[in-house]
N, C-alpha and C positions, 0 to 999 in steps of 0.2 A: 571640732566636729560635734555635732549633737548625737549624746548619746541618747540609746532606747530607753524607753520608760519600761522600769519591769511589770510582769502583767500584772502581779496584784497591786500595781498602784496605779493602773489605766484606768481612767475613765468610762464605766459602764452606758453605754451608748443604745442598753437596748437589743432586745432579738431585731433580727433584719427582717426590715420592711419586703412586702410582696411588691412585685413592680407597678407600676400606674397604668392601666388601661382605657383612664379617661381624664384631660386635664381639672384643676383643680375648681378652677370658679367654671360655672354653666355658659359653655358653649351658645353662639347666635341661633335660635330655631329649636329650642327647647319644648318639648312638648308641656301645657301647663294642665297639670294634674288636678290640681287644685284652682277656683276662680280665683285666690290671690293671690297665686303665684308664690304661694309658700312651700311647697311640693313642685318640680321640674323633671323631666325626665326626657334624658338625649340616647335615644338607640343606638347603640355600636353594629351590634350583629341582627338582622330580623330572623323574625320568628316562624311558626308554620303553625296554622288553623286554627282556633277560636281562641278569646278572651277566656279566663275564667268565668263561671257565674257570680255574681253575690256571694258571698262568703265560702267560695270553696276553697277546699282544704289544699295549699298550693307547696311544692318540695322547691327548696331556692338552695343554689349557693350564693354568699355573697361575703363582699369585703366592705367592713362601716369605716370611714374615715371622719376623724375629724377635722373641720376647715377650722382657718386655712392651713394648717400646719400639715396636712396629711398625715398623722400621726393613725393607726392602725387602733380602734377600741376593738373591730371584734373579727375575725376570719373564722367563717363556718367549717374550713377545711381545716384550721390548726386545732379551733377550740371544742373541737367531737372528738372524741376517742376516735371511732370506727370513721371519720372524716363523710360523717353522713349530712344528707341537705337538711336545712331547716325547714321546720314546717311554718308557712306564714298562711292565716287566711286573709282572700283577698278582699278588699275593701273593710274590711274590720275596723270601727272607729270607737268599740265601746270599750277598748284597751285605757291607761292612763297613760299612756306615752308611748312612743314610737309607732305613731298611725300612720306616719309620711309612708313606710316603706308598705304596709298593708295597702293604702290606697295606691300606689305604683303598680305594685304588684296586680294588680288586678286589672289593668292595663295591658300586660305582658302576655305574649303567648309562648308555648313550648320550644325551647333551642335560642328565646332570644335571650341578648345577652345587651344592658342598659346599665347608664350612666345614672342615678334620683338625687338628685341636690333635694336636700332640705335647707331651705334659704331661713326659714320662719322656726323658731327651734322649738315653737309649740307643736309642730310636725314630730321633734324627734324625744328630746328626754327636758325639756322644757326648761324654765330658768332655774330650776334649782340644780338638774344636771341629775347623775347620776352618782354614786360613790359605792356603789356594791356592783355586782357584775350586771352590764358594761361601767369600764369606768369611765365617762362624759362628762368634760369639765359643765358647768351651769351657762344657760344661754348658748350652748353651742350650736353653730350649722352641721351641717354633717353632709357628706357624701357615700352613696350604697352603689358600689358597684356590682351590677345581679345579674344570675342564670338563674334564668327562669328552665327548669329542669320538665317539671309534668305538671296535671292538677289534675282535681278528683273534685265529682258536687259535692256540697254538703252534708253531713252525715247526722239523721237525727235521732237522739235517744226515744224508744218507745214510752218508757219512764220517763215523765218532765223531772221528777225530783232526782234523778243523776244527770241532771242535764247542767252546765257548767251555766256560772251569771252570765258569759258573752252570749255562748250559745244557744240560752232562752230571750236576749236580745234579738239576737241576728235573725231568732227562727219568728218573733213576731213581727221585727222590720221587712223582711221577706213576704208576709202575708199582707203587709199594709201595703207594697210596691205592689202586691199581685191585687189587690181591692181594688186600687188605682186605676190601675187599666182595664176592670171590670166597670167601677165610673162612667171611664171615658167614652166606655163602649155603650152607657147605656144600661148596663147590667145591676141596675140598684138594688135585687133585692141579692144576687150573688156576691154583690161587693162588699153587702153587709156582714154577707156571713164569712167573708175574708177577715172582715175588721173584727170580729167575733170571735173569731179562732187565734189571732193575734194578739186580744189583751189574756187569751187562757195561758199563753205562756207567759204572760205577768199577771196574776191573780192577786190577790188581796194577801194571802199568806206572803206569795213569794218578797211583794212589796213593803210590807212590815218588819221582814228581814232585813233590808236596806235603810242604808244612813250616808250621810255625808256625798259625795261625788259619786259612788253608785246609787244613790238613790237617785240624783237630780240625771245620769246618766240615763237612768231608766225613763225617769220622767220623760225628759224627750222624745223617746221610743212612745211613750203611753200616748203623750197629749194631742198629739193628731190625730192618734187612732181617733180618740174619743172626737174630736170635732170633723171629721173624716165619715164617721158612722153619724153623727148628725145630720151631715150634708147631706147623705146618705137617704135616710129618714126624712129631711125635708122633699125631696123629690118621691118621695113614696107616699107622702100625705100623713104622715106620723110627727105633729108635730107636739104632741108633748113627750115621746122619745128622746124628739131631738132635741127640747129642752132639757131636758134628766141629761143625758149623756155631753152636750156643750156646757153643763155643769160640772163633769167631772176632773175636768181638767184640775191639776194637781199642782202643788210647790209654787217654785217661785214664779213662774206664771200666772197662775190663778191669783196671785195677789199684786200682779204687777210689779213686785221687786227684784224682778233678775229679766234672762235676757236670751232665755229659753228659747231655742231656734223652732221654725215652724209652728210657734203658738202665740195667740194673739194676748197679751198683757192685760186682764181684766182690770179694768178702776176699778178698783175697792171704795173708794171713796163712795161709789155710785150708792154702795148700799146703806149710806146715812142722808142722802138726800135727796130731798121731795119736789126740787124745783125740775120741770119740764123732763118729770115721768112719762106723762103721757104722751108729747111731741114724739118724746126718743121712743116709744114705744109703740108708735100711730105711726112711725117711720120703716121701723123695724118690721113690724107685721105687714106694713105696706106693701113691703121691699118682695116678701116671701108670701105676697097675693091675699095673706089673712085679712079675715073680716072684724069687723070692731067686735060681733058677738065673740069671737075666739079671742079677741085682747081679752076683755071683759070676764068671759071664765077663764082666761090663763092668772088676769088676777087675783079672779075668787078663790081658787084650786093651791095656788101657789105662795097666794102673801105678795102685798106690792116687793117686798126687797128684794125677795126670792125671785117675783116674777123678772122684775131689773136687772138681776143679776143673769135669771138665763137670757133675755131679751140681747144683753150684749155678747153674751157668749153664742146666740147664734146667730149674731151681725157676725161672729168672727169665723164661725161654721164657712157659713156664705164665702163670704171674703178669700177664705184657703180652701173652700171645698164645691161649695152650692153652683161658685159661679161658672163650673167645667178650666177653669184658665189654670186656676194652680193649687189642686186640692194638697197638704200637708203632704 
């Protein structure tokens, strides 16, 4: 007969798992959080009365698993002292990892209770994975099983300088969504001054503090303001504004070597060459009802390279902003 293995030579198997409250790979009818499907989310329990807003400040319980093993990295009820909810803000994307479960969350309403597959593990702790708390092996999918408990709007410091890097993000993305539909309505000189109050909480100090993934982070926050407030300006009849400001676009955009979402990739190349300036530019001003005297002093004022250079940048205004279809 087999004898017992005594217990200090058993095999450590681990604290015990919380039970499964939603299978492991995504269920048929997934709701897609994300357009590629990198983020899923399948509701168990519904909820009652609104969405959160844009970044409000949202209390969750939830349990992180990792696929496919179901292995347990994180239980907000074991891993708090007091077993209190976390705070997640909803839609939050200016984090460096774990934005699947922010954008979920902001999906969700009060009492419900959902299944968020992160298929795409640039959703959750990304391919290098995590090694400090959570621990996430590299490349992992993940599963959040979530109670969505309350949420509260967003809460803004009166002081921008204690205001945290997300939340001088979030507070000028916020104002470029609300510029937007000032736009759409029509309201060009109100939208401007959305897009005005949106780069104040990235000024020139706060941006020169920034390096590396916050800065290019920010960047994208910035650069549609700025061609956003062009577009802006071209409908108001401000068109060397809105050459100055479709100039400001910043980083790897403005040079064309990266791949800056909502900003138009400027050739750099443009500004060493002289062959069909003036077509691109008799096109350009075309485009935006300009007369050849306004090409003509946009050149004398500006410098051909300079004027090239904003020339495309407010083809690109246009394009994301001018044309009403899909401003930044």
């Amino acid at each position: 007969m087999e004898q017992p293995v005594p217990e200090d030579q058993q095999e450590d198997s681990g604290p015990p798992q919380p039970p499964m409250i939603a299978p492991l790979s995504p269920p048929e009818g997934c709701l897609r959080i994300t357009e590629d499907g990198g983020v899923l989310k399948h509701i168990i329990t519904e909820g009652s009365g609104d969405a959160p807003m844009l970044h409000a400040r949202c209390l969750v319980h939830f349990i992180g698993r990792c696929l496919p093993s179901g292995d347990v990295f994180l239980n907000s009820k074991e891993d708090s002292q007091a077993a209190e909810p976390y705070l997640v803000v909803a839609g939050r994307d200016t984090s460096q990892r774990a934005t699947g479960l922010n954008l979920a969350v902001a999906t969700m309403r009060a009492g419900e209770r959902a299944a968020v597959y992160i298929t795409d593990p640039a959703y959750g702790y990304g391919d290098k994975g995590s090694f400090s708390f959570p621990s996430v092996p590299p490349a992992c999918q993940l599963l959040y099983e979530v109670d969505m408990v309350t949420w509260e709007p967003p809460a803004e410091a009166v002081d921008r300088r204690t205001m945290l890097y997300e939340e001088r993000l979030e507070a000028a993305e916020r104002r470029r969504k609300e510029g937007n539909v000032l736009f759409a309505a029509g309201k060009h000189t109100e939208a401007l001054a959305k897009y005005a109050m949106a780069l104040s909480y990235c000024d020139e100090d706060f941006m020169l503090q920034l390096q590396g993934p916050h800065l290019d982070k920010a960047e994208e926050v910035t650069n549609p303001v700025y061609l956003n407030m062009a577009a802006a300006q071209l409908k108001l009849g401000d068109h060397a504004a809105a050459a100055h400001n479709a100039t400001q676009v910043r980083g790897h955009a403005a040079c064309g070597s990266g791949s800056t979402e909502h900003c138009v990739a400027l050739p750099c190349t443009c500004l060493h060459e002289q062959t069909r300036v003036t077509e691109v530019a008799s096109f350009v001003f075309t485009l935006f009802g300009l007369s050849e005297l306004q090409l003509a002093e946009s050149q004398s004022t500006w410098g051909k390279a300079f004027a090239h250079c904003a020339l495309w940048m407010m083809l690109g205004a246009f394009l994301f902003g001018a044309s009403g279809v899909s401003l930044a």
